[in-house]
TIMI-418068 format. One record per residue (C-alpha): residue number from 0; chain; x, z, y. Coordinates in steps of 0.25 Angstrom, whole numbers. Layout:
BEGIN
+-----+-------+-------+-------+-------+
|  nr | kette |    c1 |    c3 |    c2 |
+-----+-------+-------+-------+-------+
| NUM |     A |     X |     Z |     Y |
...
+-----+-------+-------+-------+-------+
***
This chain:
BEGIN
+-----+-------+-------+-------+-------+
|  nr | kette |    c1 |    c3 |    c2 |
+-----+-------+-------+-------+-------+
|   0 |     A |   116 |    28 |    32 |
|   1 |     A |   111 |    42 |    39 |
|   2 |     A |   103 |    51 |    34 |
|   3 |     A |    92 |    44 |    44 |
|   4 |     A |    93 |    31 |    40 |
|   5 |     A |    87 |    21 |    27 |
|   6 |     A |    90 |     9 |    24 |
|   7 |     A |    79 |    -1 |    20 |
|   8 |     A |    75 |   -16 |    19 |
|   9 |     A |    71 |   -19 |    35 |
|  10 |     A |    65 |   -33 |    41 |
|  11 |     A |    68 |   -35 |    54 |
|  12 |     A |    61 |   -46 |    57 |
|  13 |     A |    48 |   -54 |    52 |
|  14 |     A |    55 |   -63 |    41 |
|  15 |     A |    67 |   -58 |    43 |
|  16 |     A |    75 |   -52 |    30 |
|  17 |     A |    75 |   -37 |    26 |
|  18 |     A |    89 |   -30 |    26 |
|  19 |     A |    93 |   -16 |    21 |
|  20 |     A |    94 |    -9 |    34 |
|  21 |     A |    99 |     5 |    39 |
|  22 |     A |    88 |    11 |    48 |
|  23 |     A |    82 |    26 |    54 |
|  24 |     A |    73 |    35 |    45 |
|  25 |     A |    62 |    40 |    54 |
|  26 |     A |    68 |    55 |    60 |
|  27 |     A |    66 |    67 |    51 |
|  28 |     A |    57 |    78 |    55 |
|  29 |     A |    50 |    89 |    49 |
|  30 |     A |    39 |    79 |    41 |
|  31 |     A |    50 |    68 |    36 |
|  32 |     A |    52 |    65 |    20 |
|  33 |     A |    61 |    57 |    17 |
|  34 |     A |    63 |    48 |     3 |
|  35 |     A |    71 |    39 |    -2 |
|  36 |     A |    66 |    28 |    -7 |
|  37 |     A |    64 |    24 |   -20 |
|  38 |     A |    54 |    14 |   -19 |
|  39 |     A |    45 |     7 |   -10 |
|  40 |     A |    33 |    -2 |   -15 |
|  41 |     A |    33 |   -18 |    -5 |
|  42 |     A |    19 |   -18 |     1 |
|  43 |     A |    13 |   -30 |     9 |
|  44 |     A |    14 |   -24 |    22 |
|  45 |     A |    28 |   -23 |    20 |
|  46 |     A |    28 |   -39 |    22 |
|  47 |     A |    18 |   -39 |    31 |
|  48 |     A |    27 |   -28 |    40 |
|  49 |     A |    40 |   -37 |    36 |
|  50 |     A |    34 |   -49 |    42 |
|  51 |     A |    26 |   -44 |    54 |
|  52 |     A |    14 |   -47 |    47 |
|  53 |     A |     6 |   -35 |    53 |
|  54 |     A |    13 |   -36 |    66 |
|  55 |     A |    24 |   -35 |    74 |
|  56 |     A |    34 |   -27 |    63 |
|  57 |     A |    45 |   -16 |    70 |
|  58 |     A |    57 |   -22 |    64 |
|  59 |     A |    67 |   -17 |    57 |
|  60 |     A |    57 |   -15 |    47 |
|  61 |     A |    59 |    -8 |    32 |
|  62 |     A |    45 |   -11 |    28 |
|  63 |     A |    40 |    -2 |    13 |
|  64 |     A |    29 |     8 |    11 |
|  65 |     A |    27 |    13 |    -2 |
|  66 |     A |    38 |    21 |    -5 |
|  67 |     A |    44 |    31 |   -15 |
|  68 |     A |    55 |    38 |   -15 |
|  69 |     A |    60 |    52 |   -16 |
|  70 |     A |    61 |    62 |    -4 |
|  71 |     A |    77 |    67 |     2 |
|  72 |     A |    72 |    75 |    13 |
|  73 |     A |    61 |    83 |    20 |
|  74 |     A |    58 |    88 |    32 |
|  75 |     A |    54 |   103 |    35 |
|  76 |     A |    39 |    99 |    35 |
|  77 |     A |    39 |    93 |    22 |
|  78 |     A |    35 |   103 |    11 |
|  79 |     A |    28 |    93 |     1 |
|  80 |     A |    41 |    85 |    -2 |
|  81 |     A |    52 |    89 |    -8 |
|  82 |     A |    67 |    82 |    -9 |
|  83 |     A |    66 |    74 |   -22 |
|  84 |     A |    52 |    70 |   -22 |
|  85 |     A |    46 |    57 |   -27 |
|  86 |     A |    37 |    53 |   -13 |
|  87 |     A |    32 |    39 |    -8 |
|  88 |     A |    26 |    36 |     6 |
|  89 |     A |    16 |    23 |    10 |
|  90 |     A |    13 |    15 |    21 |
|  91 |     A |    12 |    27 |    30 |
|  92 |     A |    22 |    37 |    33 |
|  93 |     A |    16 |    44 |    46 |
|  94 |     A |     4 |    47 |    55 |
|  95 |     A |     1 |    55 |    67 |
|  96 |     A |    -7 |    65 |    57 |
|  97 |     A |   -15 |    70 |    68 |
|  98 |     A |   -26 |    60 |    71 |
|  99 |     A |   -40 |    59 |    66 |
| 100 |     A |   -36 |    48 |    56 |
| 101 |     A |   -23 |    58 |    51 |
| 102 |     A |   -31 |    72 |    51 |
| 103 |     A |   -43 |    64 |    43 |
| 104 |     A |   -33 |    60 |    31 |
| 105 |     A |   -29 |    48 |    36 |
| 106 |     A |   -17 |    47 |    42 |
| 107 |     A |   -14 |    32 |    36 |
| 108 |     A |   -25 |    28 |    49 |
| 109 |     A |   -18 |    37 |    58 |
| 110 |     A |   -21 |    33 |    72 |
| 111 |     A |   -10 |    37 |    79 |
| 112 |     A |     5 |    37 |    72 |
| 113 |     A |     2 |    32 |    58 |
| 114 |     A |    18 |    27 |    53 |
| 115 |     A |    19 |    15 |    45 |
| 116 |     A |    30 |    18 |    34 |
| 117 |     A |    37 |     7 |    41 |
| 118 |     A |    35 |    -2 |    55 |
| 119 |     A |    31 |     9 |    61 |
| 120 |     A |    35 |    22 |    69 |
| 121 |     A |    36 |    36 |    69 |
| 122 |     A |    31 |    44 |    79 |
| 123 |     A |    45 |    47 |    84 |
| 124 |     A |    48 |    33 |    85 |
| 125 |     A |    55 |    31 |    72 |
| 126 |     A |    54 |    16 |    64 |
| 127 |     A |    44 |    19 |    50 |
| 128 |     A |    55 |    11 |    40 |
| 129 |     A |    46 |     9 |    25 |
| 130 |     A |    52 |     9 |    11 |
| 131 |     A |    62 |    -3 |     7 |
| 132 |     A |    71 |     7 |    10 |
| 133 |     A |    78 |    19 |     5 |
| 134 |     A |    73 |    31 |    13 |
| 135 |     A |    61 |    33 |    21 |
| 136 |     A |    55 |    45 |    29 |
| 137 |     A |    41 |    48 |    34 |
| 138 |     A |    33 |    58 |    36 |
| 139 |     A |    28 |    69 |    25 |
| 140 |     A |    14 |    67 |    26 |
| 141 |     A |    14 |    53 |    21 |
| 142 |     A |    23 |    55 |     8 |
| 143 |     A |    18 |    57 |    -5 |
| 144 |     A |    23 |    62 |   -19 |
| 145 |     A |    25 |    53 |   -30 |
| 146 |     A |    16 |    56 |   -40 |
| 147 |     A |    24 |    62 |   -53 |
| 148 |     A |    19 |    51 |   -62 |
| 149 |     A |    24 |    38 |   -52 |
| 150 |     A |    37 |    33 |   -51 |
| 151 |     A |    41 |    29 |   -37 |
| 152 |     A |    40 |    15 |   -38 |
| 153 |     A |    27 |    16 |   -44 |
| 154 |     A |    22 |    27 |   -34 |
| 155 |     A |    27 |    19 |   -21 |
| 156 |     A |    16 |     7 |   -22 |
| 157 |     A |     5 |    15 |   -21 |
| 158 |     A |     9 |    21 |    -6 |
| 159 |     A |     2 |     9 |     0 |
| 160 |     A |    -2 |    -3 |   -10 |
| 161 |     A |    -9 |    10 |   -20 |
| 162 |     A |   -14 |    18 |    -7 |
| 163 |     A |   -19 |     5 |     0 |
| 164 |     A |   -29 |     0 |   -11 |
| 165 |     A |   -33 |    17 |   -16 |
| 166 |     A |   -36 |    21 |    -3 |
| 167 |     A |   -47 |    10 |     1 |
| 168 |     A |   -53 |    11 |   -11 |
| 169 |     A |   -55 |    26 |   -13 |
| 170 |     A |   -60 |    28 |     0 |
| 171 |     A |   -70 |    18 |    -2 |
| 172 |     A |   -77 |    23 |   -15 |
| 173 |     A |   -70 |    14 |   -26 |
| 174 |     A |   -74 |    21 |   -39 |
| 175 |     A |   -83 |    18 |   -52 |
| 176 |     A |   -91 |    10 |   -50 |
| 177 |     A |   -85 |     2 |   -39 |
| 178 |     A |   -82 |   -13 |   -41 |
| 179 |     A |   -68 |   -17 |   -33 |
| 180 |     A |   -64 |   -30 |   -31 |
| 181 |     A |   -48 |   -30 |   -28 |
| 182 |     A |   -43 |   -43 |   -21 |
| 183 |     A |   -29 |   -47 |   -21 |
| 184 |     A |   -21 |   -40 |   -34 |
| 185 |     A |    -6 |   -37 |   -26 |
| 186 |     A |     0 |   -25 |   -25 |
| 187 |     A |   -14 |   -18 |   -17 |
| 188 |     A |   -22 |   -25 |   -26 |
| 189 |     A |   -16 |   -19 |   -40 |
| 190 |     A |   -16 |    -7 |   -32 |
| 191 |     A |   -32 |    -8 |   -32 |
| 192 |     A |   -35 |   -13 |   -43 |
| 193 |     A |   -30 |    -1 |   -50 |
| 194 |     A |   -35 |    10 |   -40 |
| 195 |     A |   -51 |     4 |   -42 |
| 196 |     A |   -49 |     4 |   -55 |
| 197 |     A |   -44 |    19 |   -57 |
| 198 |     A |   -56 |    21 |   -47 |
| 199 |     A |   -67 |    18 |   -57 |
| 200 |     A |   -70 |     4 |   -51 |
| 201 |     A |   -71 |   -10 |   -57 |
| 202 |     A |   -59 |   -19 |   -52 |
| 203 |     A |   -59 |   -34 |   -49 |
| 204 |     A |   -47 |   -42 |   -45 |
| 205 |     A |   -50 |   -52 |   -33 |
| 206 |     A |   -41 |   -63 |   -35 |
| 207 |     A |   -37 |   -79 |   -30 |
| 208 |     A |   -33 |   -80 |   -45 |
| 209 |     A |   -31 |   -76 |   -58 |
| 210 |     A |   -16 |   -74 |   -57 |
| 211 |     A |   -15 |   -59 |   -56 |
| 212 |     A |   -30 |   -57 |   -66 |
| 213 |     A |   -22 |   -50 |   -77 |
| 214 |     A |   -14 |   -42 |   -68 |
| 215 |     A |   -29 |   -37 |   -61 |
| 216 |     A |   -35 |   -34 |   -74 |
| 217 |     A |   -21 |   -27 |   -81 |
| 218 |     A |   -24 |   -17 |   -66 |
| 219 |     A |   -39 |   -13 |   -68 |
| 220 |     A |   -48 |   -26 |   -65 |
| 221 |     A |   -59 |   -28 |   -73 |
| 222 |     A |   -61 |   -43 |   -67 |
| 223 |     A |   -54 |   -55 |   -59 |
| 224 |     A |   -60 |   -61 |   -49 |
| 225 |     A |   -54 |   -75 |   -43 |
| 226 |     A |   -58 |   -75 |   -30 |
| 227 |     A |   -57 |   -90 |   -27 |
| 228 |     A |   -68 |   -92 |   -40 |
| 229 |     A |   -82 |   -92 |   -33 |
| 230 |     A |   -88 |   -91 |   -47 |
| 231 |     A |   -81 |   -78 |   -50 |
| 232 |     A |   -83 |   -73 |   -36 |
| 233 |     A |   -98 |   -75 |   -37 |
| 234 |     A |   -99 |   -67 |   -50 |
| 235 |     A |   -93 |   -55 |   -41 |
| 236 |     A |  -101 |   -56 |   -30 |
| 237 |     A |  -107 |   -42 |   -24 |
| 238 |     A |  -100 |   -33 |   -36 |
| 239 |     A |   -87 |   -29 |   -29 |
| 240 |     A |   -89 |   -15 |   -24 |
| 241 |     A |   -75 |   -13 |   -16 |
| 242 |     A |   -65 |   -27 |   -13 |
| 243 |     A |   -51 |   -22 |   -10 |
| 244 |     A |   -44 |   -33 |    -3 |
| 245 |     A |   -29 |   -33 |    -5 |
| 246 |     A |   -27 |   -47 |     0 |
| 247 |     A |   -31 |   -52 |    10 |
| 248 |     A |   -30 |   -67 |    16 |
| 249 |     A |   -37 |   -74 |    26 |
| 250 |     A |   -43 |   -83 |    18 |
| 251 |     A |   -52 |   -73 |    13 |
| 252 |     A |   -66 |   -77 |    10 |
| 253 |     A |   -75 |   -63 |    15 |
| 254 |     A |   -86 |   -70 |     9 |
| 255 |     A |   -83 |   -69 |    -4 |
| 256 |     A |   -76 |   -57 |    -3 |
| 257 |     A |   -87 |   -50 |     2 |
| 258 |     A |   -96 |   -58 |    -8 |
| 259 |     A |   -90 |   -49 |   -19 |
| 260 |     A |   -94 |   -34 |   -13 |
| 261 |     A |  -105 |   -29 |   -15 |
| 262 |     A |  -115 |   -22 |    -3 |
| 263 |     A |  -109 |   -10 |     3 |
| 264 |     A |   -94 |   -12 |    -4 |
| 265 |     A |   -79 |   -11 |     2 |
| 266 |     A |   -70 |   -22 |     5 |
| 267 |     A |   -56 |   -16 |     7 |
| 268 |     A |   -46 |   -22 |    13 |
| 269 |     A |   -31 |   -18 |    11 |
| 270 |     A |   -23 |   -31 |    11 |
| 271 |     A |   -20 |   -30 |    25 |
| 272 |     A |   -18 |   -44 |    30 |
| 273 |     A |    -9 |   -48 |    41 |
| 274 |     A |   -19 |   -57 |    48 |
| 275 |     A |   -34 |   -52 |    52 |
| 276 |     A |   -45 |   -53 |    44 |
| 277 |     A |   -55 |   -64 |    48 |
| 278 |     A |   -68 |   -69 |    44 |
| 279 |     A |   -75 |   -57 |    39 |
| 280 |     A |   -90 |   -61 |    44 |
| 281 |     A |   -98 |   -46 |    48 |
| 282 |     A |  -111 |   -51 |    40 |
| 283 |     A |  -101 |   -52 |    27 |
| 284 |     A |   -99 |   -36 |    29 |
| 285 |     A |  -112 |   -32 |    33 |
| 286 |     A |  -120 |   -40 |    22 |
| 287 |     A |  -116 |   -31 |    11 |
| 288 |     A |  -112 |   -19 |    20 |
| 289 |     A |   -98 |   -21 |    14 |
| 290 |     A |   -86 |   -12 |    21 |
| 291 |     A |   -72 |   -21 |    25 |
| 292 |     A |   -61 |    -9 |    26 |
| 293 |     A |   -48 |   -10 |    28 |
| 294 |     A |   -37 |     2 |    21 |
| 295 |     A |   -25 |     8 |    28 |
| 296 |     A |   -15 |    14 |    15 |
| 297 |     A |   -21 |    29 |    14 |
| 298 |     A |   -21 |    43 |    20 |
| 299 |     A |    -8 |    52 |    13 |
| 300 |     A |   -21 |    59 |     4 |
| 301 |     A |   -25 |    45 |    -1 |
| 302 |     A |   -12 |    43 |    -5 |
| 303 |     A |   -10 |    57 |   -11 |
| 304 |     A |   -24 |    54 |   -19 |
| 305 |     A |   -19 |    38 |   -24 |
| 306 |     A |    -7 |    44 |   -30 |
| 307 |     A |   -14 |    55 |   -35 |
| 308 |     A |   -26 |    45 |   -41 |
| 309 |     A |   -14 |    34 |   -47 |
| 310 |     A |    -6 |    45 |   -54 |
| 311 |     A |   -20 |    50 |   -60 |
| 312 |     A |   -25 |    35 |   -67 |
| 313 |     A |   -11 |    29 |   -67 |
| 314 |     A |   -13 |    18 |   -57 |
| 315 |     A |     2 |    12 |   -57 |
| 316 |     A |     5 |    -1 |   -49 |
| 317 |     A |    11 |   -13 |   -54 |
| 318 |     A |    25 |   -15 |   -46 |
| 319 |     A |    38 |   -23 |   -48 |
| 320 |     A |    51 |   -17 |   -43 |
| 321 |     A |    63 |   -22 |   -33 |
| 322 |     A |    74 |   -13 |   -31 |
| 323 |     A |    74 |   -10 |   -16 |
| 324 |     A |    86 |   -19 |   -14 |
| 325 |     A |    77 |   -31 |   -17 |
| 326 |     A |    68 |   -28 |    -6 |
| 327 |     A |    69 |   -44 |     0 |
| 328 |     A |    66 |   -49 |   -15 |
| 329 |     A |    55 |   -39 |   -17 |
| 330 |     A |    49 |   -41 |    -4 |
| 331 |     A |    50 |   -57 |    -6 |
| 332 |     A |    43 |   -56 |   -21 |
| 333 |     A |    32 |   -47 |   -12 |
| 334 |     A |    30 |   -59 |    -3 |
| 335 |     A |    30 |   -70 |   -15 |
| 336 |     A |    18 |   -63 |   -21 |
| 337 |     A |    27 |   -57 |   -34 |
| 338 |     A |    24 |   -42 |   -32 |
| 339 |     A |    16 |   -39 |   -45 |
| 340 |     A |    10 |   -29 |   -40 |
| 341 |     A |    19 |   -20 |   -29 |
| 342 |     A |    35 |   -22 |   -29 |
| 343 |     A |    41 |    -9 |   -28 |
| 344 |     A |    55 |    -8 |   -22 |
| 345 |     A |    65 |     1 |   -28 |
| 346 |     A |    78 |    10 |   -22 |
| 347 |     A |    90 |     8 |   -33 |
| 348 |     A |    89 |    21 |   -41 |
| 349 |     A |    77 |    24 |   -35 |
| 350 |     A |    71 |    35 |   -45 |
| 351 |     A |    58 |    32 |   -52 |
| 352 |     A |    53 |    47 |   -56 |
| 353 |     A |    41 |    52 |   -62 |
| 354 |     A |    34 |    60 |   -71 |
| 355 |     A |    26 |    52 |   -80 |
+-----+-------+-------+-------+-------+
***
């Protein structure tokens, strides 16, 4: 291997199997940091990516996008890293930085060159590789420093599953007083449970069963709500003031959905599905003024503040570790529903430093 190539866990097919493969780092320049890997966090969109769920995928593919490591090397515009430092990196590792969009604070909607972490490419035409790997390098702007109190595995999970649940629900006003109804408890939904909670809100799980009630109420819920029980669901009708949806299907009823948020509320939708959303009637939205959003990870500040806000009330997710070796095993756990909450994979003697 040369100092301009990784090796990492690439698909190169839709089904196909992953294989420790030798392939280009993106070119260095003047705004590169480079890390080795210590750990990476397996998300949904990983599969979806893998299987060309989302669309045609740009195979060979090396899919991973919350990453922790520790930096090797910096180019000569890089003045806040330093060799030796604990970083991570998210679902973004580049934008045009001039656009409306970028030069607003938020680069993650870039409307000319956003760069995936991974299936996608960099203005100079290099392949974006992502985390199941040993190194990656990106551009400085969209690193970020482990906070002194995290360990990497614990830090890595919040680069998208933590920023894609924090960001929605700041922006749209979650605080005391609010009411938020969290459908789905997976690795978003644990994600958002905890963040409404350290908000000042009152929490509910939304739930097709009782299986996971004593893990919602051990994260923050104050109730449990079976969504198939119309009994229950009557109870809580018009007393939702926010509905995060981490889960969506296409079975889902709008109806009662709807039925549980109040007039003028949010429903946020971050479980990006890979089919289109149907049968959402105009009158259901406008009957009780209710905003349907959708939520694209967060802006580099957003993420600077999330860290920042889960160091100060000790927000910590719940993860189950594979050594990055057992990438096939782990991915196939994810698929079989095991994850309890977020599977992290980890670099043999990867280092797990912090201050607590």
């Amino acid at each position: 291997m040369t100092n301009d190539t990784f090796h990492g866990w690439a698909c190169t097919e839709a089904g196909g199997p992953m294989k420790w493969t030798e392939l280009p780092l993106k070119q260095f320049d003047s705004d590169t940091v480079e890390i080795n890997v210590s750990h990476c966090g397996i998300c949904g969109s990983d599969i979806s990516t893998m299987d060309s769920g989302w669309g045609p995928t740009r195979y060979p593919c090396v899919v991973g996008h919350e990453i922790c490591g520790t930096v090797t090397r910096i180019g000569d515009n890089v003045t806040r890293f330093a060799v030796g430092d604990r970083v991570g990196v998210g679902a973004q590792s580049g934008s045009c930085l001039k656009c409306d969009a970028c030069q607003s604070g938020n680069e993650h909607l870039c409307q000319v060159g956003m760069v995936g972490t991974y299936n996608s490419k960099w203005p100079s035409g290099d392949k974006a590789f992502g985390g199941y790997s040993d190194k990656w390098r990106g551009h400085q702007h969209f690193v970020f420093k482990v906070p002194a109190t995290m360990t990497n595995d614990i830090c890595a999970t919040f680069l998208c599953a933590g920023i894609t649940t924090y960001s929605p629900l700041k922006r749209h006003g979650v605080q005391p007083g609010s009411r938020v109804g969290v459908r789905g408890l997976g690795g978003l939904g644990h994600f958002a449970i905890m963040w409404a909670k350290a908000m000042g809100a009152e929490v509910v799980c939304l739930s097709t069963s009782e299986r996971k009630k004593p893990d919602a109420l051990a994260l923050g819920c104050t109730d449990f709500v079976v969504t198939t029980d119309r009994a229950t669901m009557k109870k809580h009708r018009n007393t939702f003031t926010h509905i995060i949806d981490t889960t969506y299907d296409q079975n889902t009823s709008w109806v009662t959905l709807f039925s549980l948020l109040k007039v003028n509320s949010t429903f946020i939708l971050v479980g990006i599905p890979e089919s289109t959303i149907d049968g959402i009637h105009a009158g259901l939205l406008a009957a009780k003024q209710i905003n349907f959003v959708g939520s694209m990870i967060g802006s580099p500040a957003m993420i600077e503040d999330m860290l920042a806000f889960a160091d100060k009330h000790k927000i910590r997710p719940w993860i189950t570790k594979y050594k990055m070796s057992q990438v096939p095993e782990a991915v196939q756990a994810f698929r079989d529903g095991k994850t309890r909450y977020r599977i992290v994979l980890e670099n043999e003697a990867a280092p797990l430093k912090s201050k607590l």
